[in-house]
N, C-alpha and C positions, 0 to 999 in steps of 0.2 A: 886336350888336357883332361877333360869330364871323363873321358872313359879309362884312365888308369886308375881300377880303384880296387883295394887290398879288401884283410881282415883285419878288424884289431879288438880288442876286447877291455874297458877300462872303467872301474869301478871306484869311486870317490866319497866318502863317509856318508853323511845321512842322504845330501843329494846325491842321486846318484846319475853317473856319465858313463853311458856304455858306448863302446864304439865297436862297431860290426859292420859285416861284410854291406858297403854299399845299397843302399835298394831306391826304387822307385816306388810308389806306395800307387795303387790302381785304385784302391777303393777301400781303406782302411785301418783302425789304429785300436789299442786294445784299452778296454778299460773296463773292469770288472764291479760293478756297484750291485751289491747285494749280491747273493748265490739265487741259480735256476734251481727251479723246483725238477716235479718227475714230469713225466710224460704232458703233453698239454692236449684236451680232448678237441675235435673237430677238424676240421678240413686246413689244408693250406692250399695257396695259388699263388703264381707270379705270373708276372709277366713284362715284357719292352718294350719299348716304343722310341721312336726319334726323335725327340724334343729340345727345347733347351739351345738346336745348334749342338746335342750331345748325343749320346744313349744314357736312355733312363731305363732302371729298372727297378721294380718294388716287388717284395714276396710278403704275402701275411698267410696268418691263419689265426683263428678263432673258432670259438662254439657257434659257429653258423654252418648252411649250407653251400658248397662251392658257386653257387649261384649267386648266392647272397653278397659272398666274398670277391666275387667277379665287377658285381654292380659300384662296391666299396672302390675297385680297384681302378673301375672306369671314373668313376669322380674324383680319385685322387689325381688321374694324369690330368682331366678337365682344369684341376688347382692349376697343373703345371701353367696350361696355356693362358690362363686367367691371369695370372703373373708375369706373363711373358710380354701379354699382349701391354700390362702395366710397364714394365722396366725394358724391355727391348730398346735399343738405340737405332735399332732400321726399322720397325715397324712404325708406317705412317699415323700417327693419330695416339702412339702411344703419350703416357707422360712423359718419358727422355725427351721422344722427338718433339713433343709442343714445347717443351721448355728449351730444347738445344734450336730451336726454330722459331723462337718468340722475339729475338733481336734484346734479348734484355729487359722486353717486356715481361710484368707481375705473372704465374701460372699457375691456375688452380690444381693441385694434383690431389690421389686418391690418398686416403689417408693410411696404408701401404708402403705407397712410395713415399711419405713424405717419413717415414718412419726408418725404410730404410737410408735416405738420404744422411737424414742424423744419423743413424751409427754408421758411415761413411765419414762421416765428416767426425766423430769421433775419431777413427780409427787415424784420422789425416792428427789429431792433437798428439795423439801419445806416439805416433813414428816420426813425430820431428819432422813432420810435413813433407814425410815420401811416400807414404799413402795418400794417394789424391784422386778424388772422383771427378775431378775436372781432367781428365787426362783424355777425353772423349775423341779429341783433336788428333792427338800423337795415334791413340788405339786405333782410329781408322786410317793414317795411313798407311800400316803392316798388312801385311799377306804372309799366311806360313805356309797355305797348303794350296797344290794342286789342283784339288779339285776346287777352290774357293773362285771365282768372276778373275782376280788377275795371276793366279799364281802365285808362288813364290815373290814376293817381291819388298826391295829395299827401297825405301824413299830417300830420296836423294837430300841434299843437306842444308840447303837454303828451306824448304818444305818443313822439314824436322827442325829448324831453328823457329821459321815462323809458329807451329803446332807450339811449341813447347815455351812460345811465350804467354799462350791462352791459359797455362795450368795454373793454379790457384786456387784451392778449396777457399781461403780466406773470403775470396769476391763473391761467393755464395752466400742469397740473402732468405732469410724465412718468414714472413709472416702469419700466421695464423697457417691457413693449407696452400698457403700463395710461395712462388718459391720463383727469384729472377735471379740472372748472374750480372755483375757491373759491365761485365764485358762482354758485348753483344757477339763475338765471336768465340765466344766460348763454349766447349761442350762435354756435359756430363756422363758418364759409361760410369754404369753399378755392374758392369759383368765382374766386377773379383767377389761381389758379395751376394751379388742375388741368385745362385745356385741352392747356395746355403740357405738364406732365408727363406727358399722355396720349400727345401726339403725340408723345414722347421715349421711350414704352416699342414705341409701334407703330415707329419707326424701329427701333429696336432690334430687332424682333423682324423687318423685312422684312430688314436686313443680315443676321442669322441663319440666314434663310431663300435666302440667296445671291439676294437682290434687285440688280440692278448699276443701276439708279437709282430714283429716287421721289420722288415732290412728295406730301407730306400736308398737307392744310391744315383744319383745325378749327376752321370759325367764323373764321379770319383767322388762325388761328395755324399759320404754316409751319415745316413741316422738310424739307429736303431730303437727300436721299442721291444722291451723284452728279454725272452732266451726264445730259440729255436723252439720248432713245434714236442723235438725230443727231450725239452726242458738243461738240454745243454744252452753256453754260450754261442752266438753269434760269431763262425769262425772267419775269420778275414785275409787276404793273402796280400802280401806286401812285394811287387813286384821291384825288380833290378831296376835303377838306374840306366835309360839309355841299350837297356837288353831285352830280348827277344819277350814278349805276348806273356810267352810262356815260363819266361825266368823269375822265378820268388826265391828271395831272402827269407823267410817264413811269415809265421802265420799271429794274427791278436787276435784275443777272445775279446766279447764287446758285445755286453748290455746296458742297456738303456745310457747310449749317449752318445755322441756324433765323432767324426772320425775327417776332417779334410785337410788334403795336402797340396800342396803346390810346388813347383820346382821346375827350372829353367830348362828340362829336356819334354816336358809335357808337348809344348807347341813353340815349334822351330825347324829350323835349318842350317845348311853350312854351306858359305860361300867362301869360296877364296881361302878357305882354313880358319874362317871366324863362324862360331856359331850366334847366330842372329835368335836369338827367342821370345817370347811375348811377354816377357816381364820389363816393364821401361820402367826406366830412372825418370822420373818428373824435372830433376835440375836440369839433365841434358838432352831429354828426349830418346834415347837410345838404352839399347836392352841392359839391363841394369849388370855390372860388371861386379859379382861375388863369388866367394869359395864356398857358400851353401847351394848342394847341385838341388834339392827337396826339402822343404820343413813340412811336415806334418801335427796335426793340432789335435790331440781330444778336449773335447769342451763338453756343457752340456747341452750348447746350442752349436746348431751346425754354420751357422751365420759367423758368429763367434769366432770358428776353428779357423774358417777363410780368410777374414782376414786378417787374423794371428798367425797364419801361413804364408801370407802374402809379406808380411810385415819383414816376419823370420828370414826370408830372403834377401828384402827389402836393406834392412838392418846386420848387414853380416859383419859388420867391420865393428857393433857395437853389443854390449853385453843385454842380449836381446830379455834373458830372465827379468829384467827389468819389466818391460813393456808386457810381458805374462802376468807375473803375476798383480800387474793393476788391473788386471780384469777381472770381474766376478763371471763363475763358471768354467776359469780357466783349469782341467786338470792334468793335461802331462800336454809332451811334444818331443817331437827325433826329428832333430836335422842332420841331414847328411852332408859333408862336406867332398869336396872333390877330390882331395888325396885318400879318400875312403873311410875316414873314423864318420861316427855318427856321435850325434851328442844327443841325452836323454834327460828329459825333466819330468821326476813327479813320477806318477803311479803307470810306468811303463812297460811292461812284459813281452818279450818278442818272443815265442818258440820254436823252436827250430826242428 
């Protein structure tokens, strides 16, 4: 059903609703805040790395020497792992695993995570408690890929009734930097949000660093600082829906401000004629059943956009504009839906 998807074109008075040719979004969304100047002097550099469980990539340049901008570049992926080694859910000794391994006992965590937790646990208030970070249970019993320890694989359904009675953001307790769940089999995963808040402390720290532009993108989650070293905007490409690497819908311009999407062909499979994907339903424990195939978020934090993406999904059955705009920093979003209109909010520009 996801892969029959049209054009269509639809414009509605001051908000405006554009529906266009299907896409998947790889790494970004357009949003234009203030005009690039001219030319920008000094050097640029990028580069990748595997991190995250993803591919990360960062590009900057500034009035320094390539050297200079290398060293910048090695500290920002260093944030990555700094973070990682914080919110991971399989790394031993991080804060997830002492708190999903404390039996319900009190846990001290970095003050970080305790940061992201609340806006997690926000994000669980205003979707009518189908964002939930206690989902830790259901999240490791899925397998989507090949190359992962068991393959592909569907847990069977006594397994996903048990997991899916653990969830519950509500049982999550705070004290001070202390953080326990009521239910000693319960377990936390910040993977929908902490891509995002990664890429919002590395932006942070290259503006710091008197970076005068930067594309980070982590896994699909953008942030930008800037225009291009050409003093254009930050051009982005918005891939198909379910289509080939190399298939774009077109293109957002985007400076200074974050850009992430999510959407139920990102990470999945098909058995039997049912596509299985990594978005679950908290009520049922199983991949959450909607006609949004992608929503994608610009904010002005990247943390923000994630899980206002996750939500968009999350939420298809209801009028999600709601749940935007009670957020501060909220500034556009495009969900795609499956029969192929896309729907558009806010200061959106796709060209083509």
């Amino acid at each position: 059903m996801y892969k029959k998807m049209y054009c269509k074109i639809l414009i509605r008075h001051k908000r405006i609703f554009v529906l266009i040719p299907v896409f998947m979004l790889v790494a970004g969304l357009l949003f234009l805040q203030g005009g690039c100047a001219k030319k920008q002097a000094g050097e640029q550099v990028s580069e990748t790395r595997l991190l995250l469980d993803t591919v990360c990539s960062i590009t900057i340049h500034g009035d320094f020497e390539a050297e200079h901008l290398y060293e910048i570049l090695d500290r920002a992926f260093e944030i990555c792992l700094e973070y990682e080694w914080l919110f991971s859910i399989t790394v031993e000794g991080s804060d997830m695993w002492r708190i999903n391994h404390a039996g319900g006992e009190p846990v001290e965590v970095n003050p970080h995570t305790l940061e992201l937790i609340k806006t997690g646990l926000a994000f669980g208030e205003i979707s009518y408690d189908m964002f939930d970070i206690t989902i830790g249970r259901l999240s490791r019993l899925w397998s989507y890929s090949w190359d992962s320890t068991y393959g592909m694989y569907i847990p069977n359904e006594e397994d996903v009734t048990a997991a899916q009675m653990t969830v519950n953001h509500r049982q999550l307790n705070i004290s001070d930097n202390f953080v326990h769940l009521d239910n000693p089999n319960a377990w936390i995963d910040l993977g929908a949000i902490a891509k995002g808040y990664i890429a919002d402390r590395i932006a942070e720290y290259l503006t710091q660093q008197g970076v005068k532009g930067a594309l980070v993108e982590l896994g699909g989650d953008v942030a930008v600082i800037g225009c291009r070293q050409d003093g254009k905007p930050w051009r982005i490409g918005i891939r198909k829906p379910f289509g080939n690497a190399d298939e774009f819908v077109g293109v957002l311009e985007v400076t200074d401000a974050s850009v992430v999407s999510s959407g139920i062909y990102e990470r999945g499979f098909e058995e039997n004629g049912v596509w299985y994907h990594h978005i679950l339903d908290p009520k049922t424990g199983w991949p959450v059943k909607t006609d949004v195939v992608s929503a994608t978020v610009i904010s002005d934090k990247a943390v923000t956009g994630e899980g206002l993406s996750t939500i968009a999904v999350l939420l298809y059955q209801w009028d999600v504009s709601v749940v935007f705009e009670q957020i501060p920093g909220f500034i556009g979003a495009i969900l795609v839906f499956d029969d192929g209109e896309i729907l558009t909010y806010g200061n959106v520009k796709l060209l083509r």
